[in-house]
C-alpha positions in Angstrom: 21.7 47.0 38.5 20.9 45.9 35.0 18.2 46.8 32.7 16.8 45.1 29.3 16.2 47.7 26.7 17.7 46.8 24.0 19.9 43.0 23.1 22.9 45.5 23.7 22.7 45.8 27.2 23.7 42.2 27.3 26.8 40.2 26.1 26.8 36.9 24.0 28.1 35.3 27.1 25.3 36.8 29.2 22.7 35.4 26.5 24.2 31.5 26.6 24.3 31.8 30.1 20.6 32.4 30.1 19.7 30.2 27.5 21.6 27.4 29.9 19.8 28.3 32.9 16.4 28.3 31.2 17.3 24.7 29.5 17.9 23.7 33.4 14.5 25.5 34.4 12.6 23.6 31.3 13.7 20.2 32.6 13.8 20.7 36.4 11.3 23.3 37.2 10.8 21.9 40.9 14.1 22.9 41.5 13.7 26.8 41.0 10.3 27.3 42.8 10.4 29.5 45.0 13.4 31.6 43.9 11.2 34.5 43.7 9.3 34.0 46.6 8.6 37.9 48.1 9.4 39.3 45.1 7.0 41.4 42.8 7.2 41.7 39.3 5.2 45.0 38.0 3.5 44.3 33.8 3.1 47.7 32.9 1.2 47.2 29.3 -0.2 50.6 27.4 -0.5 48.0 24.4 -2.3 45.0 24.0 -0.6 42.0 24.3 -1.4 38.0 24.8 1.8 36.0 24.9 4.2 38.5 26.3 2.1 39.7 28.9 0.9 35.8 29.7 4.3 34.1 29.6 5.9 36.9 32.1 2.9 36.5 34.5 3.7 32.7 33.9 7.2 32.8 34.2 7.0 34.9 37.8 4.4 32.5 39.0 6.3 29.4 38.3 9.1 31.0 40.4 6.8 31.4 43.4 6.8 35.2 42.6 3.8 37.6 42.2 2.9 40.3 39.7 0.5 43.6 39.5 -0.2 45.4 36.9 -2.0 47.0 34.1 -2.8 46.0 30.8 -5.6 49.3 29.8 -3.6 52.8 30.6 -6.4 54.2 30.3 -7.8 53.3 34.0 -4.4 54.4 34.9 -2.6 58.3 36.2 -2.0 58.1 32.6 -5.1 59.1 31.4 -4.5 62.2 33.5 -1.4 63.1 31.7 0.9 61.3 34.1 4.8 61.0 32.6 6.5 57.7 31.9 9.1 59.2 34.3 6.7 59.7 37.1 5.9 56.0 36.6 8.7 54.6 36.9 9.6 56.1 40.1 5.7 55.4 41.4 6.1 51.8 40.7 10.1 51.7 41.6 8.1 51.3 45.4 5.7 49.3 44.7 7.7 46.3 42.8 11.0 44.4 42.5 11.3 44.0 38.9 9.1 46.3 36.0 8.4 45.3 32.4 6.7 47.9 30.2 5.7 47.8 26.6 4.1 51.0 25.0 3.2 52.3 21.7 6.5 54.9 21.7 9.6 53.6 20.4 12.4 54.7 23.1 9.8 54.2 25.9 11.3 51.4 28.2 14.8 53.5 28.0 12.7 56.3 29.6 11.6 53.8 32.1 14.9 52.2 33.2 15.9 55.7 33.5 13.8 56.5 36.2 13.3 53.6 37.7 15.2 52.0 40.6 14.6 48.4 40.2 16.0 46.1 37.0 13.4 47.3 33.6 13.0 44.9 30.8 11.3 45.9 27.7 8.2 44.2 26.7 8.2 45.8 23.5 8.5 49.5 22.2 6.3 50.9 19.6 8.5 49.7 16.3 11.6 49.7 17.6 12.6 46.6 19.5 11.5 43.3 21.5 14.6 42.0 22.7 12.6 39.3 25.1 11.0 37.7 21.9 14.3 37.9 20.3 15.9 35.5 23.2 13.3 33.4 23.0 13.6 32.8 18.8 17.2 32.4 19.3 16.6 30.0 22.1 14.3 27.9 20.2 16.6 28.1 17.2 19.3 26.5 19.4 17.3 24.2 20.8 16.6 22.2 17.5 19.6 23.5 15.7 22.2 23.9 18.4 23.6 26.9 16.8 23.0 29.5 15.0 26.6 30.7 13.4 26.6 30.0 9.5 22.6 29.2 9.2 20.6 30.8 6.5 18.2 32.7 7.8 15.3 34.1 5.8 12.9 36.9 7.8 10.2 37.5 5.9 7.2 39.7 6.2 6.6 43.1 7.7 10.0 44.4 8.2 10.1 48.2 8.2 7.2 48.2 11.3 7.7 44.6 13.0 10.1 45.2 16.1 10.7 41.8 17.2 11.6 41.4 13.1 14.2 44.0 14.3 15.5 42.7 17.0 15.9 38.9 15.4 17.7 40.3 12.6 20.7 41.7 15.0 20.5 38.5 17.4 20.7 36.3 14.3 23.7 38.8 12.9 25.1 39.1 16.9 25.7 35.6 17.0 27.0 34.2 13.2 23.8 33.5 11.1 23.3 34.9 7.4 20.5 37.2 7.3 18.2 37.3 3.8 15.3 39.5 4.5 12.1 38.9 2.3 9.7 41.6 1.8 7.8 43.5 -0.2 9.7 47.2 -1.0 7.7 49.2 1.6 7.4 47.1 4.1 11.6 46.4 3.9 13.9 46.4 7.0 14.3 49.9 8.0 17.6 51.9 7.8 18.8 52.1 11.3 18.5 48.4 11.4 20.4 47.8 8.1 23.4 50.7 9.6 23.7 48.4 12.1 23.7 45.1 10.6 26.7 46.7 8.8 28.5 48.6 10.9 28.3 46.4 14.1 28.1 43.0 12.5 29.4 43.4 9.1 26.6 41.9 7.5 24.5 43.2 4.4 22.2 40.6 3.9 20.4 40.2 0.9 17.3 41.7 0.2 14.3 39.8 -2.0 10.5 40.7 -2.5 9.7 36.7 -2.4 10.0 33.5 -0.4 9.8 31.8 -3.0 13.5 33.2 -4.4 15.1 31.7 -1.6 13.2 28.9 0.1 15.3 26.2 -0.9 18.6 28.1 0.7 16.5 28.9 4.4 17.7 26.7 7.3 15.1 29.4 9.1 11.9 31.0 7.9 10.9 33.5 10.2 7.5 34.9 9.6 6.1 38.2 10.8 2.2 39.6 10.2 2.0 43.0 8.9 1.4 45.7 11.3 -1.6 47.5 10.6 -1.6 49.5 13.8 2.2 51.1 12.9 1.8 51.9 9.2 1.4 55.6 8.6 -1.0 57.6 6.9 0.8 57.4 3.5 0.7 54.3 2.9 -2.4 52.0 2.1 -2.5 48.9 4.2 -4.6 47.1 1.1 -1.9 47.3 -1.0 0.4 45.5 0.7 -2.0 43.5 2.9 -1.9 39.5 1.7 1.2 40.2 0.0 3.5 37.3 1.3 2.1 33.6 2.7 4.0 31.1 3.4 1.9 27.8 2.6 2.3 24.4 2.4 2.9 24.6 -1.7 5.7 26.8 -1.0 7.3 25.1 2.0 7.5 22.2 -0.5 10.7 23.6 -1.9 12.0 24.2 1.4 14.6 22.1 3.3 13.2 19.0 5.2 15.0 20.4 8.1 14.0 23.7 7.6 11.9 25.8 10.9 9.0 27.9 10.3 8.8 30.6 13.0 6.5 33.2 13.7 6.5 35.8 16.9 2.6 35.5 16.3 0.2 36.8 16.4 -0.5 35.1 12.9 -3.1 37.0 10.7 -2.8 36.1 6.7 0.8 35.4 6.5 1.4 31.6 7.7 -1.5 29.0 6.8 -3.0 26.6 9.2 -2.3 23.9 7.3 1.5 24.0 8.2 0.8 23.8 11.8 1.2 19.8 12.0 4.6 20.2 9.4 7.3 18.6 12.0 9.3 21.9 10.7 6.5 24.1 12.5 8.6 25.6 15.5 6.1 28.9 16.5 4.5 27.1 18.9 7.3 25.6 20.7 8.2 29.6 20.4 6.0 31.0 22.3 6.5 27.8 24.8 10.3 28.3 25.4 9.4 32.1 26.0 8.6 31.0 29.5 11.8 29.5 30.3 13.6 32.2 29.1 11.9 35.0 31.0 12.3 33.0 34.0 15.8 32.8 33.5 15.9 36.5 32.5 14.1 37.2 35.9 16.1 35.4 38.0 19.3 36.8 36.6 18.4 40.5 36.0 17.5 40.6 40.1 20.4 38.6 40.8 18.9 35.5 42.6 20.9 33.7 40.2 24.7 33.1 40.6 25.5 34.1 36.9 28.8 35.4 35.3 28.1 38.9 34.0 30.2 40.6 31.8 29.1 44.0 30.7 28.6 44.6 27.0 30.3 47.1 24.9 30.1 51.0 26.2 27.5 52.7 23.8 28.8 56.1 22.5 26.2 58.0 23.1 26.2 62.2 23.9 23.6 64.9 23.8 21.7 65.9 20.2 21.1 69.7 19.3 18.7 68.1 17.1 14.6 66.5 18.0 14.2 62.8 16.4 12.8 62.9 13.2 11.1 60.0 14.0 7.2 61.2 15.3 6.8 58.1 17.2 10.0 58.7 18.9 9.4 59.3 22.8 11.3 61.9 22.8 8.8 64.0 20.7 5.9 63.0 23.3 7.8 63.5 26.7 8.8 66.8 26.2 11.3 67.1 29.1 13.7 64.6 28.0 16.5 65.9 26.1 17.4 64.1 22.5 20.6 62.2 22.6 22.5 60.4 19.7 24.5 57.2 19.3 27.9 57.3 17.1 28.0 53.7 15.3 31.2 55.0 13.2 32.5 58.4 13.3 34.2 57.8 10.2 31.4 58.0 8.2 29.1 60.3 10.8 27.0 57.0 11.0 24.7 58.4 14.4 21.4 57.2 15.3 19.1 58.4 17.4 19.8 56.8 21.5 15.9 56.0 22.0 14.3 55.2 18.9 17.1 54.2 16.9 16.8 56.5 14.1 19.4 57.4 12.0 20.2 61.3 12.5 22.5 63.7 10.5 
């Protein structure tokens, strides 16, 4: 059985795999009706959430597959101080396939845990969103055919924005040159950087403006700023409005450049780009359909894929709690911290749920 927690827990050759059964999904959808027919796919959202939510339920009904679920956790056992590890097993007998995003970072690894039926992660707190990651690279692919030795600029909200996070190691994973934009508190976290490094061997160049680099972007990748995730410390009005991409800055950009955004959009990306042919966040959010479908399919093994399984992860047992407060780990109190060794050399470790670095 195979979860989704993380892009790690699958290989390159698993990911173009799936990109080439959703390409054959996208153009022949008649043929792959009915593949889930029986099956049950469980949306477990604690967060709000419009296109992930949407495209799964889409995805599992254009398969001829059903879904249940929750999208306010507050009519749920949750509300009565039910664990995420209770969960999992509850719903383990009620459904063939789970998705979960929640507002703790490390959640859908507590989930697969526990569970006893394939888990992907539907986003987790700040962490990671590894399904919107296929679907950027998928969309890349689609109008660029690769992605190896592209310039890509991802600019925005990067310290916060988890699908930000989890681009920035597809994009490194498979051969593109990383540039992140962003204002200085809102920059890529840590953890993301060690690993950028130490598992990719990138160190990609950090700017404060899209305006330094627009010309050298084959990609823009746009992300809002994320309000709901900035701490107390730190004043959203000061760094609100502090990036736009706009059609008088797009004018400097490559005439085959792409514009992408996760979305939602707030005050990052004008309207008026939405008819610029280099637009691509709405044939996004499309091709996230197809490529949950073929994620589905796959993960339950109702299609006849090659898997090869990805790199062990060196993980072991931590004397030490996650710094990180938004860690699961410091809400679930009987799980027991555990730590990932990216290079022993240096005592590069990180923190197996969250991702945060650890001493």
């Amino acid at each position: 059985m195979r979860h989704l927690v993380t892009l790690d827990d699958l290989s390159n050759f698993e990911i173009e795999q799936i990109f080439r059964l959703a390409a054959g999904m996208q153009s022949q959808q008649e043929t792959w009706a009915g593949i889930c027919r029986g099956k049950l796919l469980a949306t477990l959202f604690y967060e709000p959430s419009t296109r992930t939510r949407l495209s799964f339920e889409s995805a599992m009904e254009r398969l001829n597959g059903r879904t249940l679920g929750f999208s306010d956790p507050r009519a749920t056992s949750t509300a009565k101080g039910e664990t995420l590890a209770d969960t999992a097993r509850m719903v383990t007998n009620y459904a063939d396939l789970i998705v979960v995003r929640h507002n703790w970072a490390g959640s859908a690894r507590v989930i697969a845990q526990h569970a006893h039926v394939p888990v992907i992660n539907g986003g987790d707190g700040s962490h990671t969103h590894p399904t919107q990651a296929l679907a950027d690279l998928y969309t890349i692919m689609r109008r660029k055919s690769q992605i190896q030795g592209l310039t890509v600029g991802i600019c925005g909200d990067l310290q916060f924005g988890r699908a930000a996070h989890s681009f920035s190691l597809a994009v490194a994973r498979f051969g593109g040159n990383l540039i992140h934009i962003a204002p200085k508190p809102l920059q890529m976290p840590p953890w993301v950087l060690a690993q950028l490094e130490q598992c990719h061997g990138q160190k990609p160049l950090e700017v404060e403006s899209v305006i330094e680099v627009i010309d050298r972007l084959d990609v823009i990748y746009v992300n809002r700023l994320q309000e709901e995730r900035l701490p107390a410390n730190m004043d959203a009005a000061t760094v609100r409005g502090s990036y736009l991409l706009n059609a008088a800055v797009m004018k400097n950009a490559k005439p085959d450049a792409m514009i992408m955004h996760p979305l939602p959009r707030v005050n990052e990306l004008a309207y008026e780009l939405d008819d610029d042919p280099r637009a691509a966040y709405f044939e996004q959010s499309a091709n996230a359909v197809p490529v949950r479908m073929a994620l589905i399919a796959s993960l339950m093994g109702l299609e006849q894929l090659i898997l090869t399984q990805p790199p062990e992860r060196d993980i072991a047992a931590s004397a030490k709690l996650c710094e990180n407060p938004n860690c699961v780990t410091n809400h679930e109190t009987y799980l027991t911290p555990e730590r990932e060794t990216f290079d022993a050399t240096v005592e590069l470790h990180a923190c197996a749920y969250c991702g945060n670095l650890v001493s």
